[in-house]
N, C-alpha and C positions, 0 to 999 in steps of 0.2 A: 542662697544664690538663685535668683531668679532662671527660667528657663523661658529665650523668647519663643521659644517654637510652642508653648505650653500656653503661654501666654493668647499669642496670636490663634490657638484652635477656641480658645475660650470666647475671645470677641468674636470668631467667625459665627462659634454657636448662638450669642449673642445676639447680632446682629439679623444671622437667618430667623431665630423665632418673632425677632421683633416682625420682621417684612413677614411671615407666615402667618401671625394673630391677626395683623392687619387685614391681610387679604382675606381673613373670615368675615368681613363684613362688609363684602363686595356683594354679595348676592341680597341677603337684608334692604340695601340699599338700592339696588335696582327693583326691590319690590315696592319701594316703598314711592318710587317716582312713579311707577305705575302706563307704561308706554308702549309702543309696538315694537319689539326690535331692533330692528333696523334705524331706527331714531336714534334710540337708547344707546345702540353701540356707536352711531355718527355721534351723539354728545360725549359720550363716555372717552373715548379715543381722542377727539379733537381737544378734549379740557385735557388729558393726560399729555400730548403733544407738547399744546400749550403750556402746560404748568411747565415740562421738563427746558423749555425754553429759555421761559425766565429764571428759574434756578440756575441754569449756566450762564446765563448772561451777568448774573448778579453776582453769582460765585465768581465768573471770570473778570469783574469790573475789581474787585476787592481783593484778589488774589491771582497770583500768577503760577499755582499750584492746581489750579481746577481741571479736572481730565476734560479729556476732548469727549465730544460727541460720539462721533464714531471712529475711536483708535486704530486707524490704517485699514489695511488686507482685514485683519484679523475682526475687526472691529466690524465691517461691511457684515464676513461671514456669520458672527454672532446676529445682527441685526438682521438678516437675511433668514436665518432660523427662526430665530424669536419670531418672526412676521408671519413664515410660512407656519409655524404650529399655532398661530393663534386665528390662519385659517381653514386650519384642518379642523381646529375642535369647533371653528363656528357649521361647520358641513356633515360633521360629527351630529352635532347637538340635535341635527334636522332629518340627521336618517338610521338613528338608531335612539334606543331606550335611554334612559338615565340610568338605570342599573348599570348597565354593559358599559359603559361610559365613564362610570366613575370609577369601575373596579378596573377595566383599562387601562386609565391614565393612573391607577396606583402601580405599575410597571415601570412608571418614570426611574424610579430609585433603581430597580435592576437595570434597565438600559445605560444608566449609569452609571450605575458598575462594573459591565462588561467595556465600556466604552472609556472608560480608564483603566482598567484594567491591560485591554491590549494597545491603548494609544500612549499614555502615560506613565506606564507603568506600577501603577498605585493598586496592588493587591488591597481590596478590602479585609478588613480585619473580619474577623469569626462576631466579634461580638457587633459588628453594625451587618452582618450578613443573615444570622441570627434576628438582628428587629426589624428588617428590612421583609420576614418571612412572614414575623408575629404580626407587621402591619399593613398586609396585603392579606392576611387569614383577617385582619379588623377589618376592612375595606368590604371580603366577601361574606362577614357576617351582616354588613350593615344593608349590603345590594342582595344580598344572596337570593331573596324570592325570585328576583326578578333576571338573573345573567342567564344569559342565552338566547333572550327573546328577541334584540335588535338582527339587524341586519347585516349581512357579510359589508354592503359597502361604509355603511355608516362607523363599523368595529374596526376596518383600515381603518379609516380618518381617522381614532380616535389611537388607534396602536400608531398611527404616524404622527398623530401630536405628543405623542408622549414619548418616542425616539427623538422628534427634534427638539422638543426641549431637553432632552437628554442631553441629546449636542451641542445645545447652547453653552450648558453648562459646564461640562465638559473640556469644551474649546474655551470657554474664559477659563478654567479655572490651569488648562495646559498655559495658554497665553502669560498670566497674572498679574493683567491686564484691569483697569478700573470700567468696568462695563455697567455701570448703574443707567448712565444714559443713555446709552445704546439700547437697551431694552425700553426704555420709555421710548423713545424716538422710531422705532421698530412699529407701533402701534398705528403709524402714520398711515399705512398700508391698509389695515383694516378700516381705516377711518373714510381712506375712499372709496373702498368699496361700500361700504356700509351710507355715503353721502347719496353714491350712485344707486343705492336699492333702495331707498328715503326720497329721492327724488320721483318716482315709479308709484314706491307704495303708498308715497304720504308720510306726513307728520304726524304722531300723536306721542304727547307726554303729558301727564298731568301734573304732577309737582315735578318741574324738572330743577328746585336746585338741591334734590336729592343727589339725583344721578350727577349735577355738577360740583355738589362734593365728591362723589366717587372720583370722580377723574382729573378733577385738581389734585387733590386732596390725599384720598388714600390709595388710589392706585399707584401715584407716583411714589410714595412712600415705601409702598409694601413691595413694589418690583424694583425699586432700585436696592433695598435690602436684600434682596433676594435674589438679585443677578450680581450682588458682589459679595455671594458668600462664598461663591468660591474662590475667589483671593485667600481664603482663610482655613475652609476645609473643603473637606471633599466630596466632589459632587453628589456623590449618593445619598451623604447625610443632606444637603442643601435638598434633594429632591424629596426625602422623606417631608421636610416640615410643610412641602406644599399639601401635604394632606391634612393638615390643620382645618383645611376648608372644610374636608368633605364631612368631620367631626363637627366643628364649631359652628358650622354657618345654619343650619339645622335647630340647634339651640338657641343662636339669635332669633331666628323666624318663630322658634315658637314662644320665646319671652313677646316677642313685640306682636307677631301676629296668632298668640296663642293657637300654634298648629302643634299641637302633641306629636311630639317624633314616637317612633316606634320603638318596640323594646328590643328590637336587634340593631336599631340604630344608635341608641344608651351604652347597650353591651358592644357593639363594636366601637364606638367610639370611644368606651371605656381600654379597651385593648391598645388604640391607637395612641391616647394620650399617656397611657401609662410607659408603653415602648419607649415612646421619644424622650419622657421626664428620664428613665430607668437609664435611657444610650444616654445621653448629657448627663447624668451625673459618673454615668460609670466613665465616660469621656474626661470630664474633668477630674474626678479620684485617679485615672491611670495619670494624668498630665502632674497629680500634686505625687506621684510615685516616682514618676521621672526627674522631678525636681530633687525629692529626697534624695534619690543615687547621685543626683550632680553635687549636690551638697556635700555628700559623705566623701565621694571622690576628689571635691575641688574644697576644699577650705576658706572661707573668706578670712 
């Protein structure tokens, strides 16, 4: 006898690592277009926009099933999050370190926890509380030289990106609500501002249909998978796999732009990846246990 709820956390995990892998090779590819910023992110946002456009237009021409853009109240506030953390991290990015930065926004997954915890009601389990610990000790092995050295204002920005994506996610996953587009559409925000400091600073890109694969391409992929994993599971676990980045992206750059990661970047990222393989399987082992008991109790 099948278990839908068992079921349904399987595709959520599913689903989240698909949009997680992806967006490791968001960074790679912004090296690889090679540009000033403020360009960078006006193309990068604008294709993302766009791409998200035509996939609802297309999905809503063939189907009368396609979620809306932005689903009501609720929909606005997720888009309104989503927008304002992805300008905190760009404010973030410019006044403090990368170390402090990245081990920061590994807090996402607690602020997510706490954040369902008292709005939701969704006690996290011991055993995602647990790699939630192991992969924020991955995160400060990986930055550890370096945490402490940014700035008090730069470390808000990045402690408030990582609260409101908290709350994105959060809020969809309370709502359970289809929010794939709404996070792509979110990005709109950045895009003008980013138009309007492009306009000031200048244009430079050099190969730009790197970056215009990124933002058709795989950005729309990786955040629409990723902003409807909480349809499926819970946000905490959804926030853990954004750390795929800070593991895998590191690894891309050094296969393609043979940059030797370091050996506290190996071993924490060996931490990291092991955790989340270690939570998804012991996630799905408890789901095929639960099944078992239905089984035994209900007879087909």
């Amino acid at each position: 006898m099948s278990d839908p709820a068992s079921f349904t956390h399987a595709k959520g995990l599913a689903i989240t690592a698909i949009g997680g892998m992806i967006l490791t090779i968001d960074i790679p590819l912004i090296r690889l277009a090679g540009g000033d910023l403020w360009p960078i992110l006006m193309v990068r946002s604008g294709m993302t926009v766009l791409a998200a456009l035509v996939m609802w237009s297309v999905w809503r021409s063939i189907s009368s099933k396609a979620p809306p853009l932005v689903p009501g109240r609720t929909g606005l506030i997720v888009a309104l999050l989503y927008a304002l953390s992805g300008l905190c991290f760009i404010i973030a990015v410019y006044n403090t370190t990368t170390a402090d930065l990245v081990f920061i926004l590994a807090f996402n997954s607690v602020f997510a926890a706490l954040l369902s915890w008292v709005f939701l009601k969704e006690r996290p389990k011991p055993a995602t509380l647990l790699a939630m610990g192991a992969m924020i000790a991955g995160v400060a092995i990986i930055v550890g030289g370096g945490i402490g050295s940014g700035n008090l204002f730069g470390n808000a920005m990045a402690l408030a990106t990582a609260f409101l994506l908290a709350s994105a996610l959060t809020v969809t996953r309370g709502s359970g609500r289809d929010m794939g587009f709404t996070a792509l559409i979110a990005v709109a925000i950045p895009f003008v501002i980013a138009a309007f400091m492009t306009m000031r600073t200048g244009y430079r890109i050099e190969a730009p249909w790197w970056i215009i694969l990124n933002g058709a391409v795989v950005m729309p992929i990786a955040f629409f998978c990723l902003s409807n994993g909480p349809k499926y599971i819970s946000s905490p676990e959804v926030a853990m796999f954004y750390l795929l980045e800070t593991v895998l992206a590191p690894v891309w750059v050094w296969m393609i732009f043979a940059e030797v990661p370091s050996q506290a970047t190996l071993a924490g990222g060996a931490v990291l990846i092991l955790t989340l393989i270690a939570h998804s399987l012991w996630q799905l082992r408890d789901g095929q246990r639960k099944r078992a008991r239905g089984a035994i109790r209900h007879p087909v």
